[in-house]
NUKOLKOL-33691 format. One line per field, with one value per residue (C-alpha): residue number from 1; chain; x, y, z negated. Coordinates in steps of 0.25 Angstrom, whole numbers, plus 5000, padded with zeros to 4 digits. Layout:
# residues N
num	c(NUM / ...);
chaine	c(A / ...);
x	c(X / ...);
y	c(Y / ...);
z	c(Z / ...);
***
This chain:
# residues 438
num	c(1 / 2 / 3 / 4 / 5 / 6 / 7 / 8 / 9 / 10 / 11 / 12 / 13 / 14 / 15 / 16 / 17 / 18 / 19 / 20 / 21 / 22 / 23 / 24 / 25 / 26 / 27 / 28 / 29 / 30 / 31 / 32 / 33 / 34 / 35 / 36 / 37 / 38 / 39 / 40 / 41 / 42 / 43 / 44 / 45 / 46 / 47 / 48 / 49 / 50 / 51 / 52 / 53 / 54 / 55 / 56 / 57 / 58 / 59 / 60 / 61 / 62 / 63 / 64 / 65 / 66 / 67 / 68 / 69 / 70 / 71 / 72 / 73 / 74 / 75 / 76 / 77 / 78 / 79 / 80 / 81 / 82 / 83 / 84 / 85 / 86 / 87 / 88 / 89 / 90 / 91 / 92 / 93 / 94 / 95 / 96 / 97 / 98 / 99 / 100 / 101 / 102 / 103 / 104 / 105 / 106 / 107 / 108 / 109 / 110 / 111 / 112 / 113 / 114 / 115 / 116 / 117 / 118 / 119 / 120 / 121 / 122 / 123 / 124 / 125 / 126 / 127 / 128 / 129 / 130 / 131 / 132 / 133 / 134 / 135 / 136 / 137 / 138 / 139 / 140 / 141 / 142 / 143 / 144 / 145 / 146 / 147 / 148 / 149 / 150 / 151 / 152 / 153 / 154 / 155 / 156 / 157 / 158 / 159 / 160 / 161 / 162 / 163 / 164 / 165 / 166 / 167 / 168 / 169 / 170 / 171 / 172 / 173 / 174 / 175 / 176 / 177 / 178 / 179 / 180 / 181 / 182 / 183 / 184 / 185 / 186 / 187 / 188 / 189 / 190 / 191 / 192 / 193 / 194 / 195 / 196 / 197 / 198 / 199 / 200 / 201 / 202 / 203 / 204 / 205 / 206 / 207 / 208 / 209 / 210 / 211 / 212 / 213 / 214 / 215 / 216 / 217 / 218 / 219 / 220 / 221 / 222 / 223 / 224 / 225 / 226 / 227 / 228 / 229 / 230 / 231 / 232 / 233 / 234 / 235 / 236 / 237 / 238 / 239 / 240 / 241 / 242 / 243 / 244 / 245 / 246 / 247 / 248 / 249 / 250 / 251 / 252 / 253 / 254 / 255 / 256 / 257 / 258 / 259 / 260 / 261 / 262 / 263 / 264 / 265 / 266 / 267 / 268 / 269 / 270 / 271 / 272 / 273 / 274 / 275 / 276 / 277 / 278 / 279 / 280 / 281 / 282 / 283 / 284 / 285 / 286 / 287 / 288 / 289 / 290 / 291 / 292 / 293 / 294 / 295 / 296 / 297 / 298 / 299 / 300 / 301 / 302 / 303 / 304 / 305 / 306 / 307 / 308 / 309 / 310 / 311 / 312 / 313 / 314 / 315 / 316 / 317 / 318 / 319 / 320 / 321 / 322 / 323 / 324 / 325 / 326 / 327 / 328 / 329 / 330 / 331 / 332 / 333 / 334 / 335 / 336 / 337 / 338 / 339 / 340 / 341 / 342 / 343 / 344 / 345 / 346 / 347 / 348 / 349 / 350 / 351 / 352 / 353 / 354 / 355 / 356 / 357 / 358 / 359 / 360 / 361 / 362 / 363 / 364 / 365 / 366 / 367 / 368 / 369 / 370 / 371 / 372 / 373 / 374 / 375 / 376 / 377 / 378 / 379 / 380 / 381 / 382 / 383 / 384 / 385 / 386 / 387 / 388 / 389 / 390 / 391 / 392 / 393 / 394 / 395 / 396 / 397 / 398 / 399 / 400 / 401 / 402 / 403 / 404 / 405 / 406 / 407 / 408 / 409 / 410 / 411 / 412 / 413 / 414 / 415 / 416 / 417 / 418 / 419 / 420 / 421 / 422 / 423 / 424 / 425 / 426 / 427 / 428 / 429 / 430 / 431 / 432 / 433 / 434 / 435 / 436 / 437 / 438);
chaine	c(A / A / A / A / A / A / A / A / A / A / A / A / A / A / A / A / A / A / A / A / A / A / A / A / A / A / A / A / A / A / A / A / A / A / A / A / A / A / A / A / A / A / A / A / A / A / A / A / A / A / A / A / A / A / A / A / A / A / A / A / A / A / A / A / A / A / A / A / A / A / A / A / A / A / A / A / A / A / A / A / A / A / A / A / A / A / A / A / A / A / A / A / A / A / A / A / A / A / A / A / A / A / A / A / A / A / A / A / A / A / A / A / A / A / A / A / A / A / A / A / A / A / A / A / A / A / A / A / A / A / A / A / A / A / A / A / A / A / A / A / A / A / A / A / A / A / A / A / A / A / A / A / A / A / A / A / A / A / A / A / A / A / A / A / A / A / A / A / A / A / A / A / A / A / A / A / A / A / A / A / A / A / A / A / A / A / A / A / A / A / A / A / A / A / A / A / A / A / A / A / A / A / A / A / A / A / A / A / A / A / A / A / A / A / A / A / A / A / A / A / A / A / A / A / A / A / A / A / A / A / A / A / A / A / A / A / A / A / A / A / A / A / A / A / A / A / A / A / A / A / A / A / A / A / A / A / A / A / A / A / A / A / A / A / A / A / A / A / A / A / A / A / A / A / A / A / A / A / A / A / A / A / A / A / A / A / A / A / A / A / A / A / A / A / A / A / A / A / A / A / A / A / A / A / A / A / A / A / A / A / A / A / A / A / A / A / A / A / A / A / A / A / A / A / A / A / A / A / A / A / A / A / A / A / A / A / A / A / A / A / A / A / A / A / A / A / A / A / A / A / A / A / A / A / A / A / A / A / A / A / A / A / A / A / A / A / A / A / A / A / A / A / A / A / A / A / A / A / A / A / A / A / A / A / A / A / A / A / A / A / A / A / A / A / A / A / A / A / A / A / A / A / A / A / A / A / A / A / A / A / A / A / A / A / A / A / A / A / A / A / A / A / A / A / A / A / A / A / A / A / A / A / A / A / A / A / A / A);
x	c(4907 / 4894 / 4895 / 4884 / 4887 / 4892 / 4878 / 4870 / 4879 / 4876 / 4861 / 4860 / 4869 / 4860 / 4849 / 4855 / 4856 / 4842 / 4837 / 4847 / 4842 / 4828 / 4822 / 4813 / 4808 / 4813 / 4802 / 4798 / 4812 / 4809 / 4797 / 4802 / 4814 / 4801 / 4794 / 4809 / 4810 / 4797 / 4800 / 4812 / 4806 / 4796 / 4808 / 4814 / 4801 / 4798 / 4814 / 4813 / 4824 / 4822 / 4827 / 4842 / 4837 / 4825 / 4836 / 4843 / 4831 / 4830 / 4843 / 4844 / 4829 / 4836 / 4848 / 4837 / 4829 / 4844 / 4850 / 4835 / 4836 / 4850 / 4844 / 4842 / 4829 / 4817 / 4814 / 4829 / 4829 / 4834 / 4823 / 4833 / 4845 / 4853 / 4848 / 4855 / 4854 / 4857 / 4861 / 4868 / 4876 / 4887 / 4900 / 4903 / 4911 / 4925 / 4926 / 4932 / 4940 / 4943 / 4947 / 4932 / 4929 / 4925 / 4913 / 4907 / 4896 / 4886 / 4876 / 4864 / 4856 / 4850 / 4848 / 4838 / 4836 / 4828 / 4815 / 4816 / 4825 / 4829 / 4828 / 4829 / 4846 / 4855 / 4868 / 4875 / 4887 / 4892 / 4900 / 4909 / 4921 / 4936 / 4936 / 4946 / 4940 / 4928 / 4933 / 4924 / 4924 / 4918 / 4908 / 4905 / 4893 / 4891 / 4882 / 4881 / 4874 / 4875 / 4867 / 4860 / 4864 / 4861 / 4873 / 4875 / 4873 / 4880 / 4877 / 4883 / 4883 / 4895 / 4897 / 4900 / 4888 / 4889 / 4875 / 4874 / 4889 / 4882 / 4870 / 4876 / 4881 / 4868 / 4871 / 4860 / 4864 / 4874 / 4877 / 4886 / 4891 / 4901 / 4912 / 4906 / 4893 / 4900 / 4900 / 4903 / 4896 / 4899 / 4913 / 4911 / 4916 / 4917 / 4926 / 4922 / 4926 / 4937 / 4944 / 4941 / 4949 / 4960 / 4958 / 4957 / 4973 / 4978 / 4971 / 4977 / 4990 / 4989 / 4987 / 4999 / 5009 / 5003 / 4999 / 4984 / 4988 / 4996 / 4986 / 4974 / 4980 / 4983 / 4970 / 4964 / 4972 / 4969 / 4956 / 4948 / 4947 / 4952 / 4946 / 4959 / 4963 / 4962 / 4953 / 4964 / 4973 / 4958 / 4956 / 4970 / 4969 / 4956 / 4963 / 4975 / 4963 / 4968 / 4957 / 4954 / 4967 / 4958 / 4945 / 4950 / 4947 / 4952 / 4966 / 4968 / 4959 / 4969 / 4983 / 4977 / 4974 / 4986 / 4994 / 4987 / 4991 / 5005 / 5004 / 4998 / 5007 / 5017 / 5007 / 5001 / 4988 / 4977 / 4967 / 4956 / 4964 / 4969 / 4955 / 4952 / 4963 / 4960 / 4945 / 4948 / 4958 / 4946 / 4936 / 4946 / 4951 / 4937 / 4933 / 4947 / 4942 / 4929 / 4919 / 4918 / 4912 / 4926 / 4932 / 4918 / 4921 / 4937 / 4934 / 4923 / 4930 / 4942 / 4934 / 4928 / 4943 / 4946 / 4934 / 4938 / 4954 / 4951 / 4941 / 4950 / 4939 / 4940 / 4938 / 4927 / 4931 / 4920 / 4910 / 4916 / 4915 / 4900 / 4898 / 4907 / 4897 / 4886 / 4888 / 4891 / 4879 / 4871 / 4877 / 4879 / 4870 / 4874 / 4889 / 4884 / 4887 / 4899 / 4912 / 4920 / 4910 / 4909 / 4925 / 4927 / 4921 / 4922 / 4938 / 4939 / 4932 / 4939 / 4953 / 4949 / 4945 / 4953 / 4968 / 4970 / 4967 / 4978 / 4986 / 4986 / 4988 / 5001 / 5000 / 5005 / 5000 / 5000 / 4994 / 4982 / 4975 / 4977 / 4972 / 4962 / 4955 / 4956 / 4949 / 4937 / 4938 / 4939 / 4922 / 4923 / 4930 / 4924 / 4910 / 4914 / 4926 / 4925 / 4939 / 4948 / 4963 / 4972 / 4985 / 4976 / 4982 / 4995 / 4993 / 4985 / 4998 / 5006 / 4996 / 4991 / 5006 / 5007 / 4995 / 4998 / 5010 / 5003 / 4991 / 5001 / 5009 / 4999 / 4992 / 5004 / 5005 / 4990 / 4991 / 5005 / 4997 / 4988 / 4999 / 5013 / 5010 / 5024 / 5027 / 5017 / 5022 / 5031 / 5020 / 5012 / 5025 / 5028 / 5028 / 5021 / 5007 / 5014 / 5014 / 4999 / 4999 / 5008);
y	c(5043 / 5038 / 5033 / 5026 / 5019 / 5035 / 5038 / 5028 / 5029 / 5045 / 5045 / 5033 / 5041 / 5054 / 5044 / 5041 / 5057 / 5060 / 5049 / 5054 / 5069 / 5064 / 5056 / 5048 / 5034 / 5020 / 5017 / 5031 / 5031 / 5016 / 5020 / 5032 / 5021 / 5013 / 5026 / 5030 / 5015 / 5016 / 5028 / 5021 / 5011 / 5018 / 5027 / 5015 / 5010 / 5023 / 5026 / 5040 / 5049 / 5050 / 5037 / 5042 / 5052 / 5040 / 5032 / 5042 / 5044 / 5029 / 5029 / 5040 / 5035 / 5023 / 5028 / 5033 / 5021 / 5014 / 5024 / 5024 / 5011 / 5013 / 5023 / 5020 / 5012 / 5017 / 5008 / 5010 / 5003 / 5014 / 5011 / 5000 / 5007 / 5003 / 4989 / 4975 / 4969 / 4956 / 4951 / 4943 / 4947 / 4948 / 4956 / 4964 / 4974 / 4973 / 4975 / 4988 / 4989 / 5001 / 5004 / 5006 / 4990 / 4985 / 4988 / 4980 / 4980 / 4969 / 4962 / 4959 / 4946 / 4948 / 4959 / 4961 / 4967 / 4957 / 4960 / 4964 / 4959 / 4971 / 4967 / 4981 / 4980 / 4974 / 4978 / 4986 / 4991 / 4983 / 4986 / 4980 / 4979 / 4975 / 4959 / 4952 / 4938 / 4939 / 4941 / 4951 / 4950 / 4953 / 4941 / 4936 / 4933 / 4939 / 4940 / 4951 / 4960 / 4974 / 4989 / 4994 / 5008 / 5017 / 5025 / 5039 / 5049 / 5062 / 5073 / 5085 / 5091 / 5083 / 5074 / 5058 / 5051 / 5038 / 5034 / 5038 / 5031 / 5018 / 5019 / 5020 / 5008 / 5002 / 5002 / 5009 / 5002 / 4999 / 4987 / 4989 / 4977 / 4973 / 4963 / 4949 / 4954 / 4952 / 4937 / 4929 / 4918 / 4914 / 4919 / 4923 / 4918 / 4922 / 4932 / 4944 / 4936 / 4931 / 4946 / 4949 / 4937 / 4944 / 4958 / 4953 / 4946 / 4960 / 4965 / 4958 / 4958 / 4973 / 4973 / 4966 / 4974 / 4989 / 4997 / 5004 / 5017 / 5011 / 4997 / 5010 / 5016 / 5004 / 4997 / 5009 / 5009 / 4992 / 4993 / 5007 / 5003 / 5014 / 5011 / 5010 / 5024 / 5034 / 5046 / 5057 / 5050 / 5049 / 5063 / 5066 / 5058 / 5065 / 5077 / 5073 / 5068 / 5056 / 5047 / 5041 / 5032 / 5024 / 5022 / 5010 / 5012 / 5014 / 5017 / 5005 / 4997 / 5001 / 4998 / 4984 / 4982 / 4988 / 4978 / 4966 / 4972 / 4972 / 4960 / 4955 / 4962 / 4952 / 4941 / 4948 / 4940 / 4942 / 4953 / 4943 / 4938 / 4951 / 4956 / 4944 / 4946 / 4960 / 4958 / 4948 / 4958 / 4969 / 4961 / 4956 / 4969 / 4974 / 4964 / 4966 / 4980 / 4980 / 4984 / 4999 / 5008 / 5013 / 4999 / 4995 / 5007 / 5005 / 4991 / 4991 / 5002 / 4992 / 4981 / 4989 / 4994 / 4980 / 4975 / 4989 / 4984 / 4969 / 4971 / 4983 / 4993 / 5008 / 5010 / 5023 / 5024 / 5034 / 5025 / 5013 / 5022 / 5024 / 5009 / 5009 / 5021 / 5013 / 5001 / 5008 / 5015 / 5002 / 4996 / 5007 / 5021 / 5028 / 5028 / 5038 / 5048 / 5042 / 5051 / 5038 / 5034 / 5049 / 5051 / 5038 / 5040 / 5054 / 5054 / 5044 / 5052 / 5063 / 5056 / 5051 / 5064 / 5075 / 5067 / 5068 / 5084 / 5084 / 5077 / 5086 / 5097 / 5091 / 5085 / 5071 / 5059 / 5056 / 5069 / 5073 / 5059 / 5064 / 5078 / 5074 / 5065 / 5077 / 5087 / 5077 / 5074 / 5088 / 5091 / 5078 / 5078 / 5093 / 5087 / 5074 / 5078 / 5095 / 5095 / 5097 / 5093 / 5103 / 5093 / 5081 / 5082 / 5081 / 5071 / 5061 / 5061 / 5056 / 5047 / 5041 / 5037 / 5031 / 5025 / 5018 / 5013 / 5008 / 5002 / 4993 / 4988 / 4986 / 4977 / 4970 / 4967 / 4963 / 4950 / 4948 / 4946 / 4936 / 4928 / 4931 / 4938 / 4937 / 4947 / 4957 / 4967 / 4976 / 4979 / 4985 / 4991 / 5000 / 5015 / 5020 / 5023 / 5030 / 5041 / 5041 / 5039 / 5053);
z	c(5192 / 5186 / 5171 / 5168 / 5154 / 5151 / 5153 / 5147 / 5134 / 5134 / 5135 / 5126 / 5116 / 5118 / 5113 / 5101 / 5098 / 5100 / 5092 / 5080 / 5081 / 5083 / 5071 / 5081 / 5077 / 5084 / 5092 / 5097 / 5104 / 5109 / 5115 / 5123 / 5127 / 5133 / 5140 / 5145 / 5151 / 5155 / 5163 / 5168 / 5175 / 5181 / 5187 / 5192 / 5199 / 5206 / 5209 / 5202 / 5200 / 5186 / 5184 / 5178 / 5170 / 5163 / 5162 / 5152 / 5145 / 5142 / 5139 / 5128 / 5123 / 5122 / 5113 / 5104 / 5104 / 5100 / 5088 / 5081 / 5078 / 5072 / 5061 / 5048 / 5045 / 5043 / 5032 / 5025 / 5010 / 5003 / 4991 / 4991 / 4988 / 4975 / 4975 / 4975 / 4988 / 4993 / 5007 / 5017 / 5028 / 5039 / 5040 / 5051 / 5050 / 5044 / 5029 / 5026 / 5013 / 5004 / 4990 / 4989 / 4991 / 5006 / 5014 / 5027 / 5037 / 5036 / 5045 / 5035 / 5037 / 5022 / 5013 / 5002 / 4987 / 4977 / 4980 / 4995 / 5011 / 5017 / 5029 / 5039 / 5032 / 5044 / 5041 / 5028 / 5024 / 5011 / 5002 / 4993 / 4982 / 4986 / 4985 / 4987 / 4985 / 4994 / 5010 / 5018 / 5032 / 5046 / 5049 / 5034 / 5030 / 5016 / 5005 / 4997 / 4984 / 4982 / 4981 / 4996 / 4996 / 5009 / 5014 / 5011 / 5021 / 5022 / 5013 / 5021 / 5035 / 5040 / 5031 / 5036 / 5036 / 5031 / 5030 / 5047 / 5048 / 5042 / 5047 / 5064 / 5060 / 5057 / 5044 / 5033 / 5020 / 5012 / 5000 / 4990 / 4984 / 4971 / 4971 / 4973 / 4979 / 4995 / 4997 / 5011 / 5014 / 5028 / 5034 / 5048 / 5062 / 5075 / 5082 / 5071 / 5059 / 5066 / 5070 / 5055 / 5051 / 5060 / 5055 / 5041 / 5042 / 5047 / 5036 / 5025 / 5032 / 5031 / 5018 / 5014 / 5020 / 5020 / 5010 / 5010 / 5018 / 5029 / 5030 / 5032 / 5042 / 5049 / 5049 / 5053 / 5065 / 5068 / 5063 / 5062 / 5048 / 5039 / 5027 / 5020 / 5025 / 5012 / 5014 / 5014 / 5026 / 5034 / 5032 / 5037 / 5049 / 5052 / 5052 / 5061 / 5071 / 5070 / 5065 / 5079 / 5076 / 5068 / 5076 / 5083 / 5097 / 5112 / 5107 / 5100 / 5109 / 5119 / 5111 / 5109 / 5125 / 5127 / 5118 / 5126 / 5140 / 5136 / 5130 / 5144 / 5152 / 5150 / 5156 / 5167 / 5164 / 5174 / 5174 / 5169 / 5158 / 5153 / 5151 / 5144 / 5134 / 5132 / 5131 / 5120 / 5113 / 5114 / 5109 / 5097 / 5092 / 5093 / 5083 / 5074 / 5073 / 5070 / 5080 / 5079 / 5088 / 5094 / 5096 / 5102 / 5112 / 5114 / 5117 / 5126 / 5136 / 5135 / 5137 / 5150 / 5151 / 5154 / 5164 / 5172 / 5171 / 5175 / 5187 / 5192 / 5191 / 5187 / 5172 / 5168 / 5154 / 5153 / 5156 / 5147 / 5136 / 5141 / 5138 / 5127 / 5118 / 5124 / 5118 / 5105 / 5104 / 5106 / 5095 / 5085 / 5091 / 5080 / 5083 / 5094 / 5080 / 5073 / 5075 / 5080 / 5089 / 5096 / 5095 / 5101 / 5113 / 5115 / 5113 / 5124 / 5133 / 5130 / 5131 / 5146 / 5151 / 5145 / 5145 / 5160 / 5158 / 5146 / 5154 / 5167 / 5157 / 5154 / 5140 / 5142 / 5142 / 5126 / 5122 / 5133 / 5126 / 5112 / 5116 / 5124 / 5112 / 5103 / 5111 / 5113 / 5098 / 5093 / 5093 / 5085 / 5075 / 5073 / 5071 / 5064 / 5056 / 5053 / 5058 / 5071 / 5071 / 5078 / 5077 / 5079 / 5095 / 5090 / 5079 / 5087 / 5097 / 5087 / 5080 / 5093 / 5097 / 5082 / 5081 / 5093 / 5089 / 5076 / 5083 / 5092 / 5081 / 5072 / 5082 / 5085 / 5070 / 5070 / 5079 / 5072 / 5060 / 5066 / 5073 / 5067 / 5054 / 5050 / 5061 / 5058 / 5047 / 5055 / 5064 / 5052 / 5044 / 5056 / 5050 / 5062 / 5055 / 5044 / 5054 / 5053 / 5038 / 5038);
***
């Protein structure tokens, strides 16, 4: 079967390698797109037989052309670093809280120092101090003051790399602020602002009723944010092999879907309205989250899940994943190197292809998916990690089947706190996650 959108997202993603192991400037790799194009066309004209393989050298060119201009500027203000900057700007990633204080994304529309604009700066990480007087959220326009700083990069073979982490972000600075210095302006509208208002009740809700650890746990289960989670319970999750519970993705993309069907079930609404209501589900939870590369690929093979399902035609999950990686790497090219972006996609292709084989082996249908994602992961989490988990097979059985559990209820308990809040606690008290916690 012929998998175009498989191929187009391989070459493009042998592109962005080549251009990271080969320091070559910008507009030498647009220019070689230009003579690859140009040979293309003339392929075409004459109807050559090299036409596929042009094609892929476009394509690969191309995802060169793309991740170069993803690096970090040539003319980088680190002569800047240490000074007080001021600027304007807009929210757009959820603020993350920790005893540390919080820390955001920003869209810049102004930045500058006293005696310059810095005007090559487009988005930054900000940081800033716990304050419970000034509200942060996603879509605010905000003012702020504070020191520019460049991120850190590793110091050791292995070592995270924050400064690449940022910078495949298309972030390359960042500004710490103090209390006071992080003002809003404008609050924000629209369909972001209004899934962080929604986040944000859940939020406080949670924080009334659970303490730290479990309210860690569980947002990082809702949300993929684990900013709350202490360092020595990561560390034992990364051992179990379980931190995949917390990269919010197909599994919980497909607990949601699978809430709504049931829910549906009861209507038998037409196909037409059922892909409506789903596709506004998707599009809603992908908001509530937070727009990461793993619910940008969950969702859009659910979104393709659902096309296939209404018009009655065969899904290729390999090929949706094809468009998924595509899209992605359009965005963001440098998640082509994150650990969550390779996991993500390799696991799922793994779990499609080798679960049938463990299953015609005999080892069940709850088991072969759970060993088929931790074969494809082991060469991983080896690279990424230093560390392979030989109970990790077992203890993903048992965590899956939890987590599963938990992910349910607690979504249950979610649109009880928008609706019928007095009816949401149980739903959140359940002592289900305390497994994981233990």
């Amino acid at each position: 079967m012929m998998r175009p959108a498989v191929l187009l997202s391989l070459f493009f993603s042998i592109g962005i390698i080549i251009a990271r192991v080969m320091d070559i400037c910008t507009v030498i790799w647009l220019a070689l797109v230009g003579i690859a194009l140009l040979v293309l066309f003339i392929a075409i004209y004459y109807k050559k037989v090299l036409i596929p393989f042009v094609l892929s050298v476009c394509l690969v060119f191309t995802g060169a052309f793309w991740y170069s201009l993803s690096r970090y500027p040539q003319n980088i203000y680190i002569n800047d670093e240490g000074l007080t900057v001021n600027g304007e700007g807009i929210i757009s990633s959820y603020p993350k809280e920790s005893q540390y204080g919080v820390s955001l994304i920003a869209s810049i529309n102004d930045i500058s120092t006293e005696n310059k604009e810095l005007s090559c700066i487009n988005r930054i990480l900000l940081k800033c101090c716990n304050e419970k007087e000034e509200h942060l959220s996603a879509g605010d326009r905000i003012k702020f003051t504070g020191k520019l700083s460049v991120p850190i990069g590793s110091r050791n073979p292995g070592e995270f790399n924050y400064k690449e982490y940022l910078a495949n972000q298309e972030i390359f600075y960042i500004v710490d602020c103090k209390k006071g210095n992080v003002q809003t302006i404008k609050k924000g509208q629209g369909i972001k602002s209004l899934a962080a208002v929604g986040r944000e009740k859940v939020v406080k809700y949670l924080n009334k009723i659970l303490p730290q650890r479990e309210r860690g746990l569980l947002l990082g289960i809702l949300f993929g944010d684990v900013s709350l989670v202490e360092e020595d319970e990561w560390d034992a999750y990364k051992r179990a092999g379980i931190i995949h519970l917390f990269a919010v993705s197909g599994y919980n993309v497909a607990l949601v879907l699978g809430i709504v069907w049931f829910l549906l079930s009861f209507f038998n609404p037409a196909p037409y309205i059922r892909f409506f209501l789903g596709a506004v589900v998707l599009i809603g939870y992908y908001f509530l989250v937070g727009w990461s590369s793993s619910i940008i690929r969950a969702s859009l093979m659910a979104f393709l899940g659902l096309i296939a399902l209404t018009s009655a035609k065969k899904y290729d999950i390999y090929n949706s994943l094809g468009v998924a990686a595509l899209i992605i790497l359009i965005l963001y090219p440098g998640e082509l190197f994150q650990a969550s972006f390779q996991l993500s996609f390799l696991v799922t292709a793994g779990m499609v292809y080798f679960t049938p084989w463990f299953e015609k082996k005999g080892f069940g249908k709850i088991l072969s998916p759970t060993l088929a994602a931790q074969i494809t992961s082991i060469p991983l989490s080896a690279y990424h990690f230093n560390q392979i988990s030989l109970i990790s097979p077992i203890v993903n059985v048992i965590a899956v089947l939890v987590c599963g559990t938990v992910t349910v209820l607690a979504f249950i308990g979610v649109l009880l706190v928008w609706f019928l809040t007095f009816l949401a606690k149980p739903f959140f008290s359940s002592g289900f996650y305390n497994v994981l916690i233990e």
